[in-house]
Backbone as CSV, one residue per row, in Angstrom:
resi,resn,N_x,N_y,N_z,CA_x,CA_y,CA_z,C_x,C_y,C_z
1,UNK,3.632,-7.804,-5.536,3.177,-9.007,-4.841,2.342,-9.831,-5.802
2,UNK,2.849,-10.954,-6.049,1.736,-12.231,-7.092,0.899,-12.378,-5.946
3,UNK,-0.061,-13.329,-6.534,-0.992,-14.024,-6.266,-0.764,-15.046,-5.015
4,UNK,0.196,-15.686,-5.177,1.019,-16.644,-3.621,1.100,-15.272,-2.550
5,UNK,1.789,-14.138,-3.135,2.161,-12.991,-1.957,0.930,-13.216,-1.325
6,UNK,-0.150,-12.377,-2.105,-1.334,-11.945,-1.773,-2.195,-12.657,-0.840
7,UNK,-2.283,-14.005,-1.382,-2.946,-15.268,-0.801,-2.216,-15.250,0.733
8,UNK,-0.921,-15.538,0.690,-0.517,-15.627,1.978,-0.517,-14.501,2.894
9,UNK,-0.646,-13.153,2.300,-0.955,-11.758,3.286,-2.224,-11.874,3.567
10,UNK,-3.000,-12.833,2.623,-4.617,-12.721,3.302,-4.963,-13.775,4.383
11,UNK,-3.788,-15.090,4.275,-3.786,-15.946,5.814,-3.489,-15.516,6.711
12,UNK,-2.674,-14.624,6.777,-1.858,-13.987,8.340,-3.099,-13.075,8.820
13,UNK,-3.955,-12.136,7.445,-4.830,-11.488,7.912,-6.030,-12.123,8.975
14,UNK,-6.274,-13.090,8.010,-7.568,-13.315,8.751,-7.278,-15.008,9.729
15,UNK,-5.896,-14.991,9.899,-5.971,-15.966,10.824,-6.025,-17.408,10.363
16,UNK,-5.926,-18.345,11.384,-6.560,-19.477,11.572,-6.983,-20.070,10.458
17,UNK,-8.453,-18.905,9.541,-9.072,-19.739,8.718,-8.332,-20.529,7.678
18,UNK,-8.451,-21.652,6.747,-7.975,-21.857,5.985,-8.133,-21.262,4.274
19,UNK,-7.336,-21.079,3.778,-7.459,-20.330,3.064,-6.175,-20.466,1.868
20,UNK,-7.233,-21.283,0.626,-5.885,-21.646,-0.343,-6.153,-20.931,-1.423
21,UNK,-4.372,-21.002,-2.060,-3.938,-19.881,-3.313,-4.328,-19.914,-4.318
22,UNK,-5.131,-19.133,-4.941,-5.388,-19.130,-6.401,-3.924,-19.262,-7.274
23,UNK,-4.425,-20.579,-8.633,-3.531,-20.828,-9.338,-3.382,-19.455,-10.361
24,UNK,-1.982,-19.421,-10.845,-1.393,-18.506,-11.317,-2.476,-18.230,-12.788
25,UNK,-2.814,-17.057,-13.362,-3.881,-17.229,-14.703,-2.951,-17.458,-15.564
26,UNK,-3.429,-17.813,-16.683,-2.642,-18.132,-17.675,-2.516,-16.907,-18.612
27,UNK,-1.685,-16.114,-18.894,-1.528,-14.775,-19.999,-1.305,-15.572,-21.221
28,UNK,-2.329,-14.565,-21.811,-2.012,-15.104,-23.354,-2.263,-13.942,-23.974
29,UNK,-2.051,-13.654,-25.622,-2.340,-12.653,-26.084,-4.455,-13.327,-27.019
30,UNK,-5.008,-12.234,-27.303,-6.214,-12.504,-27.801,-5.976,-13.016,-29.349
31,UNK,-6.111,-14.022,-30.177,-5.864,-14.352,-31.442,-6.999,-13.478,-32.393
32,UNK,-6.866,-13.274,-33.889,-7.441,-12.444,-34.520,-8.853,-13.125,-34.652
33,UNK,-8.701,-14.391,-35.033,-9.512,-15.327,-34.801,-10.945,-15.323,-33.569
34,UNK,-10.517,-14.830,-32.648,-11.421,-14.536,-31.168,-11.646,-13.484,-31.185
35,UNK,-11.422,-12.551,-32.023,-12.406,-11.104,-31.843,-14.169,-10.845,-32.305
36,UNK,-14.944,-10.966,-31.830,-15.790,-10.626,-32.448,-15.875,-9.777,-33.479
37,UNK,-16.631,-9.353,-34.379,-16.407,-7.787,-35.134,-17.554,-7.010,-34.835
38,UNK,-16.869,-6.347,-34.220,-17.701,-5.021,-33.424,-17.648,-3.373,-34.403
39,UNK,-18.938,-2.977,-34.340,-18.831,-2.042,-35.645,-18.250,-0.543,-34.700
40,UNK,-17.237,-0.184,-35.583,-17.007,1.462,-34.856,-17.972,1.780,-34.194
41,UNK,-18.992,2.667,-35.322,-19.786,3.600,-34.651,-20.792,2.519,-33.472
42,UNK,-21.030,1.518,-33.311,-22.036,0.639,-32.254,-20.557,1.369,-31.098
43,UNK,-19.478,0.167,-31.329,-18.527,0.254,-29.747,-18.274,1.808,-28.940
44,UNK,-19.151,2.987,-30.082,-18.559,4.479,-29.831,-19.922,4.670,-28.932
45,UNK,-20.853,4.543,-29.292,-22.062,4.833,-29.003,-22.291,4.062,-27.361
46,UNK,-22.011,2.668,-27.590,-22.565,2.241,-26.485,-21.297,2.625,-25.534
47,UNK,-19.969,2.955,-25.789,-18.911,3.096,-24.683,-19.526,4.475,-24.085
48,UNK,-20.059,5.647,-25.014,-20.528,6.760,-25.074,-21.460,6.784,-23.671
49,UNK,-21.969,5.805,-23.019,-22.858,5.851,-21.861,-22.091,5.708,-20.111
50,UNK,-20.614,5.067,-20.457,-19.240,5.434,-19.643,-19.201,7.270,-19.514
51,UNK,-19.438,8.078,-18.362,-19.404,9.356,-18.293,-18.358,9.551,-17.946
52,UNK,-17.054,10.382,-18.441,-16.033,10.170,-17.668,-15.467,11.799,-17.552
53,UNK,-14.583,12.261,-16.813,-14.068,13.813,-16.944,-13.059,13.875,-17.744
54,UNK,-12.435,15.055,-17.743,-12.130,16.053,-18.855,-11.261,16.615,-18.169
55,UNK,-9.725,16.214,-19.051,-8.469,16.746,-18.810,-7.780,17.643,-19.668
56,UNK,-6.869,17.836,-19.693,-5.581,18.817,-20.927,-4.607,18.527,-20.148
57,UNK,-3.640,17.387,-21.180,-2.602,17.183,-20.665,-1.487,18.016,-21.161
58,UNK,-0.442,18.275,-20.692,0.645,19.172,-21.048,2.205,19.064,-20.651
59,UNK,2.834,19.296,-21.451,4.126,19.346,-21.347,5.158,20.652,-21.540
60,UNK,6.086,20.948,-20.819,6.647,21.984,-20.893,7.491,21.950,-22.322
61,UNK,7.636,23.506,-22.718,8.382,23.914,-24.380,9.866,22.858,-24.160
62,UNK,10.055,22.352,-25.144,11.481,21.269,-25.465,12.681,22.455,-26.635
63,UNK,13.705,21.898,-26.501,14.426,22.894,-27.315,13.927,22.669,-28.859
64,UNK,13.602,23.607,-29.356,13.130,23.799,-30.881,11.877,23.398,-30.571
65,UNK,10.978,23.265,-30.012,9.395,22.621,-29.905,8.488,24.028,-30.582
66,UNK,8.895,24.982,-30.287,8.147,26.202,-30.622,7.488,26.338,-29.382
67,UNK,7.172,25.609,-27.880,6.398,26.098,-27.155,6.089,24.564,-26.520
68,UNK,4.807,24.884,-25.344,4.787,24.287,-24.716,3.627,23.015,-25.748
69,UNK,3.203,21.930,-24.989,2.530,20.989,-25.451,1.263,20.747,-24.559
70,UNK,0.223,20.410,-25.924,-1.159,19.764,-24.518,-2.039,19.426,-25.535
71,UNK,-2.915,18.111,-25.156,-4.478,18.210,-25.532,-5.345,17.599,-24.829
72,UNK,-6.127,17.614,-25.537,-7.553,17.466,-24.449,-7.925,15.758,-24.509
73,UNK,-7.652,15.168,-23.433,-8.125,13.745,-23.006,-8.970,13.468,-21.877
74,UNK,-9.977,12.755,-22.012,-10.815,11.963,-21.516,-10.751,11.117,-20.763
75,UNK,-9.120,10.022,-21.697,-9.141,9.060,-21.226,-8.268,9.083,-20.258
76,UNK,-7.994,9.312,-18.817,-7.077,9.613,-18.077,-7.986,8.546,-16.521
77,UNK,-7.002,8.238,-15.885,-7.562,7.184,-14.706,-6.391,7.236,-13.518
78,UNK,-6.946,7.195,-12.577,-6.023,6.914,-11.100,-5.612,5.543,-11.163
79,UNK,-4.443,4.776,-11.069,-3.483,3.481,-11.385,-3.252,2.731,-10.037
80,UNK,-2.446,3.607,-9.224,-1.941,2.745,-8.263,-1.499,3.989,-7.164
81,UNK,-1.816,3.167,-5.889,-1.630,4.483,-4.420,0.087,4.344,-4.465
82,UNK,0.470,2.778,-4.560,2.022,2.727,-4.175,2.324,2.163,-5.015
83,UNK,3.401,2.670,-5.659,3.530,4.062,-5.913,2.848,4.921,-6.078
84,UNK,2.618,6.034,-6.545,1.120,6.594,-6.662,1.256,6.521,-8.344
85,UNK,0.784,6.199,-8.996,0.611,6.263,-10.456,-1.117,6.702,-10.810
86,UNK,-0.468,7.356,-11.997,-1.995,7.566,-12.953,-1.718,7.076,-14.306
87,UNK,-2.354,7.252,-15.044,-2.331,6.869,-16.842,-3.335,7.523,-17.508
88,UNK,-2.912,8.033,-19.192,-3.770,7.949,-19.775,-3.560,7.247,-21.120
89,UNK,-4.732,7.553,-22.357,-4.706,6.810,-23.467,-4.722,7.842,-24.435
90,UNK,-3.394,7.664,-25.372,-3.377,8.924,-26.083,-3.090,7.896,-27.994
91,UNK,-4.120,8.831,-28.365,-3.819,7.592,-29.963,-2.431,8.186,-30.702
92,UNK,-2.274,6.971,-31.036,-0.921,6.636,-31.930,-0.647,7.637,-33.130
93,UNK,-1.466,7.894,-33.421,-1.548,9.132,-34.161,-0.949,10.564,-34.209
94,UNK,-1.210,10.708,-32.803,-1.058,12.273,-32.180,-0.101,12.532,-33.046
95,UNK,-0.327,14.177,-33.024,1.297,14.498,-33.141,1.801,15.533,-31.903
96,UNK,0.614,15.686,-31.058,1.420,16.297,-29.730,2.101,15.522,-28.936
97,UNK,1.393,13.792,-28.622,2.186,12.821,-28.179,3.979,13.090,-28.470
98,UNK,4.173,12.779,-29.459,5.915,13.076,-29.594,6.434,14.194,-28.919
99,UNK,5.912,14.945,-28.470,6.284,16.404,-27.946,6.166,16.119,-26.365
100,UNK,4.720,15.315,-26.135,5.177,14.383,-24.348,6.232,14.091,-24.101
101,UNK,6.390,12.911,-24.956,7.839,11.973,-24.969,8.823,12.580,-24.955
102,UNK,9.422,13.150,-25.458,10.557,13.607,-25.689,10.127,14.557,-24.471
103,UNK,9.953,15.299,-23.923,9.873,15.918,-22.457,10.002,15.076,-21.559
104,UNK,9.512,13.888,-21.193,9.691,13.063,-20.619,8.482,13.347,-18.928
105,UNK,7.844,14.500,-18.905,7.041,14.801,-17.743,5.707,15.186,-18.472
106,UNK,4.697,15.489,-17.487,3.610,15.769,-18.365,2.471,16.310,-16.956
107,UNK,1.604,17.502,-17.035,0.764,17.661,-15.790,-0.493,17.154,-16.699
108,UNK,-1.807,16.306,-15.643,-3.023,16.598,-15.871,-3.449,17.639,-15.462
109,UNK,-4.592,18.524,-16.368,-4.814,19.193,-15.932,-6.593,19.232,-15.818
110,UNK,-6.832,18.265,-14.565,-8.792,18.409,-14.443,-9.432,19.144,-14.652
111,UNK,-10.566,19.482,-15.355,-11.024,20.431,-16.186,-12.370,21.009,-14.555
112,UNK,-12.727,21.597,-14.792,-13.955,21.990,-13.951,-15.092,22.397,-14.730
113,UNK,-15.967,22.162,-14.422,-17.833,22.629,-14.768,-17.624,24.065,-15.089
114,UNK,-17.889,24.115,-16.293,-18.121,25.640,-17.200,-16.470,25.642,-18.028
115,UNK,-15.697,24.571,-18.190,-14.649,24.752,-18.597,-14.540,24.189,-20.118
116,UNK,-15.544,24.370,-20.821,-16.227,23.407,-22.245,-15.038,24.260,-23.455
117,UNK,-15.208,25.416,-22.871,-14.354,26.058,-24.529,-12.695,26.138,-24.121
118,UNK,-12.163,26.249,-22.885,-11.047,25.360,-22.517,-10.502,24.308,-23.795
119,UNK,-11.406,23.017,-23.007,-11.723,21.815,-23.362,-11.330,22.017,-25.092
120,UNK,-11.825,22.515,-25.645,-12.259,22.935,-27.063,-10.946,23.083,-27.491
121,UNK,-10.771,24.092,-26.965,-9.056,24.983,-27.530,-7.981,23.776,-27.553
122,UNK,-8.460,22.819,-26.504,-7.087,21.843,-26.920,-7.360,20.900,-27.454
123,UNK,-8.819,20.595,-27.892,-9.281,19.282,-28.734,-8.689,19.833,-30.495
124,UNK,-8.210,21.147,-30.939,-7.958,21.097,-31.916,-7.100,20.441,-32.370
125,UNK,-6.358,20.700,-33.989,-4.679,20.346,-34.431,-4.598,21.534,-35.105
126,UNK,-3.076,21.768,-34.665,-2.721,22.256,-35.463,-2.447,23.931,-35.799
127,UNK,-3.375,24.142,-34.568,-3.670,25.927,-33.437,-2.877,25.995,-32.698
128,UNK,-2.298,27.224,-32.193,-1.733,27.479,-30.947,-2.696,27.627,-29.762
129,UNK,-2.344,26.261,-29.244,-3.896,25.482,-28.039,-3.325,26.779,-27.044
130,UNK,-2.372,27.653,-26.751,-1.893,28.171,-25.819,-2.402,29.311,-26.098
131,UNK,-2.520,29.871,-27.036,-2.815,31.429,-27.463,-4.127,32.087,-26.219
132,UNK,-3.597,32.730,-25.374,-4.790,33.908,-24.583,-5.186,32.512,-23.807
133,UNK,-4.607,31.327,-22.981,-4.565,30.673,-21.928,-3.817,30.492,-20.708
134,UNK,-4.659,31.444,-19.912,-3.505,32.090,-18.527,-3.293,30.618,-17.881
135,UNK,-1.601,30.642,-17.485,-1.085,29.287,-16.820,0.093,29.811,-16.141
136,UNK,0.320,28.988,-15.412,1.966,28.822,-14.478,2.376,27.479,-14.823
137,UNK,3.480,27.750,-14.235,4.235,26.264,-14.560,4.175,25.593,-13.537
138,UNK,3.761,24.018,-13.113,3.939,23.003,-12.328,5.059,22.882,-11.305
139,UNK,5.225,22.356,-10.323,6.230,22.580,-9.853,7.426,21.964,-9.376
140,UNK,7.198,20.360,-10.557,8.158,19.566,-10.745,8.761,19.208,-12.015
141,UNK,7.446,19.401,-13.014,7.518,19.464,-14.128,8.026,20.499,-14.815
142,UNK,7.584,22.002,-14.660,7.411,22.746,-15.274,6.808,22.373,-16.492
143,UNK,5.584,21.908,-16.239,4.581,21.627,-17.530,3.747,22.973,-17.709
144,UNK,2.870,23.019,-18.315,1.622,24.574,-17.570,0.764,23.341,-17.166
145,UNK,0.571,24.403,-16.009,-0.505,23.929,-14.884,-1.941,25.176,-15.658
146,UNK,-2.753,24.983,-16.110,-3.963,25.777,-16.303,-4.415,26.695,-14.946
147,UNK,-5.158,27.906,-15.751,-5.451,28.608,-14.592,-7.348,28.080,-14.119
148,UNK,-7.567,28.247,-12.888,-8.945,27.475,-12.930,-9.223,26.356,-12.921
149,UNK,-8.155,25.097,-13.064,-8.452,23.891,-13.490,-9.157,23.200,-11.379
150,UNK,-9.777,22.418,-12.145,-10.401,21.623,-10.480,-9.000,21.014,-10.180
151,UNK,-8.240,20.520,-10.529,-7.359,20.345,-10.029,-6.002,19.777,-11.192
152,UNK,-4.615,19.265,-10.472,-3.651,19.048,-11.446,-2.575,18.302,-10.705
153,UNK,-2.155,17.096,-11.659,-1.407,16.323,-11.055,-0.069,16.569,-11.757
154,UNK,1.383,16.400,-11.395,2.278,16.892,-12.183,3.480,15.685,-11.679
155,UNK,3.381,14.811,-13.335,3.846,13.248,-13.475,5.598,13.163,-14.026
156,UNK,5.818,12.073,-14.103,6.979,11.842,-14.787,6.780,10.756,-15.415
157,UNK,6.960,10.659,-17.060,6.991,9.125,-17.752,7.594,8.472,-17.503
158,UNK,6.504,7.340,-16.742,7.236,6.347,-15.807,7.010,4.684,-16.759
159,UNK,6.167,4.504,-17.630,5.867,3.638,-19.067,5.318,3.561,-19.671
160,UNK,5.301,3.488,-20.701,4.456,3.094,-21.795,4.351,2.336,-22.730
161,UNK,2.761,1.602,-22.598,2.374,0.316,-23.171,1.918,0.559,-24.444
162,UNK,1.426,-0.453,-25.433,1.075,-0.245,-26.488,-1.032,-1.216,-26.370
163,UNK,-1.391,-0.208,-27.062,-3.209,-0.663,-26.736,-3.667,-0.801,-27.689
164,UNK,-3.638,-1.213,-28.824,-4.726,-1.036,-30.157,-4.009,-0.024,-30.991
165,UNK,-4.802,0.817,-30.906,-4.727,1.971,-32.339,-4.025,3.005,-31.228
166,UNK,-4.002,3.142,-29.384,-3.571,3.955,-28.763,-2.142,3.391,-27.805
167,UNK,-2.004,4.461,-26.982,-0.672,4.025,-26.420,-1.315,4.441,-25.131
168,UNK,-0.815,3.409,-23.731,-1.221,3.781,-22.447,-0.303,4.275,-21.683
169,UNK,-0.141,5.311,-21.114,0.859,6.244,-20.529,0.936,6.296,-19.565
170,UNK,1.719,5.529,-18.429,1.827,5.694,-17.023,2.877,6.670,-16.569
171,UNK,2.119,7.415,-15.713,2.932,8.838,-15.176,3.203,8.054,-13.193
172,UNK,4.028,8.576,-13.200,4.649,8.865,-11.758,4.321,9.632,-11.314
173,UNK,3.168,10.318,-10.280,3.303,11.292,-9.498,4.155,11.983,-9.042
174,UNK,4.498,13.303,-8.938,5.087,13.709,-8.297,5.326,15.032,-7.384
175,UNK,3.943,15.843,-7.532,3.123,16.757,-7.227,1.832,16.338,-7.965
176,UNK,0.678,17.452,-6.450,-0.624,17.160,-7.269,-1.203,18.013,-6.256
177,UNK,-2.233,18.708,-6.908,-3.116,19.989,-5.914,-4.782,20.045,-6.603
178,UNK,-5.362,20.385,-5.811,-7.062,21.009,-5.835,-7.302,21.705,-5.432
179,UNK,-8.112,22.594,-6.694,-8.342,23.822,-5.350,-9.715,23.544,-4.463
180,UNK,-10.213,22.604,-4.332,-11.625,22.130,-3.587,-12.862,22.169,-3.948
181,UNK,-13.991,22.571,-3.381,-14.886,21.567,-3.963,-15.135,22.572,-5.081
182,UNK,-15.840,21.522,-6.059,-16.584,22.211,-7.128,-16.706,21.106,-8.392
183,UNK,-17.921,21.191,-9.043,-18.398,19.879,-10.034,-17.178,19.619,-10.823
184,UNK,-16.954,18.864,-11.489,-16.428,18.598,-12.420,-16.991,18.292,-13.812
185,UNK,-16.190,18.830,-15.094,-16.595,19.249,-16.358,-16.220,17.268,-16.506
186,UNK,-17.703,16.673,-17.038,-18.062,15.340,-17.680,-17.988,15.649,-19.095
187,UNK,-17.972,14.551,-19.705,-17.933,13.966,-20.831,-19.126,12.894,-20.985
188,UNK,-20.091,12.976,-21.410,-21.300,11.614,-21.591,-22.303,11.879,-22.484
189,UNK,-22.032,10.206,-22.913,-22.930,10.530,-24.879,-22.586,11.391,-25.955
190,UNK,-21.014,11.795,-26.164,-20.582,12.583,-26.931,-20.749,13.832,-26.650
191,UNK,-21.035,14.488,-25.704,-21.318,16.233,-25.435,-20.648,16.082,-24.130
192,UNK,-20.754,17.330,-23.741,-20.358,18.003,-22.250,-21.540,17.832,-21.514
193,UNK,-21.087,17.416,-19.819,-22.147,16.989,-19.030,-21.524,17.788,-17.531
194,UNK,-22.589,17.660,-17.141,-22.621,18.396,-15.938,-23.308,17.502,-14.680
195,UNK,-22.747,17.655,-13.514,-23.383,16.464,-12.304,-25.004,16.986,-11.649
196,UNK,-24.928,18.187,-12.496,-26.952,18.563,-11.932,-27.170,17.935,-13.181
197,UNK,-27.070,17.510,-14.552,-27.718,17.099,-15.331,-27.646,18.538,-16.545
198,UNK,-27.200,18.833,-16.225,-26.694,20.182,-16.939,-26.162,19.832,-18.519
């Protein structure tokens, strides 16, 4: 739905009142020219005060892969109810990324409070992130679903955009479970955080 949709689902809503359409924005791309220059370590530091949780994304073993795929992201966000979409931001770099892709599915897997050396095992390169990490497989994906995780959504690559130095990854829902309550393992100011302040 544009902006006309929207506008006009919000006259029928509320009636009577009058109520006119915002003009269409204008898209443009940002010129090199209009960037400020913002220093790494400042934009790391001050983004660093954004607290956000702590995933391991994963993909099931591909033929010749040697095994299954995963690492540890941060940057992961809820997208859209309808469809249900999520996304995350994985840098261009990776080299587990190619091992997503080419699978074409992928589970989050939400980390929970006390789950730091988890976390760890898949922030490496280059280790077997799997070695002595009890899992099952998802149950659309067959991605590994982690054992313990607060919870896990299990996607299908549904697109992907291009962001800077990263790539933004929209998954399709298509299963998703919790096992209920319990904190969740943060990320804030560069360390592991906890919701008592932990």
């Amino acid at each position: 739905m544009g902006h006309a949709g929207a506008a006009a689902a919000a006259v029928r809503y509320l009636g009577p009142r009058s109520v006119e359409a915002l003009p269409r924005p204008e898209l443009r791309c940002v010129r090199e020219d209009e960037r400020a220059p913002v220093d790494p370590g400042e934009f790391r530091r001050v983004l660093g005060a954004f607290a956000s949780g702590v995933t391991v994304i994963t993909a099931p073993a591909g033929d010749g892969s040697g095994g299954p795929a995963g690492f540890a992201c941060q940057s992961f966000s809820s997208l859209s109810l309808e469809p249900p979409l999520v996304c995350f931001m994985v840098g261009r770099s990776s080299t587990t990324w190619p091992r997503i892709a080419r699978a074409g599915v992928f589970c989050v897997n939400v980390l929970g409070a006390g789950q730091e050396e988890l976390c760890r095992g898949f922030a490496v390169s280059g280790a077997d992130k799997f070695a002595g990490v009890a899992y099952d497989t998802a149950p659309v994906s067959g991605a590994p679903r982690l054992a313990g995780v607060a919870a896990w959504i299990d996607c299908t690559v549904h697109a992907v955009h291009t962001g800077g130095d990263h790539l933004i990854v929209v998954g399709r829902v298509d299963a998703l479970g919790a096992k209920g309550p319990g904190d969740p393992l943060l990320f804030h100011r560069g360390r592991f955080a906890r919701l008592d302040g932990g």
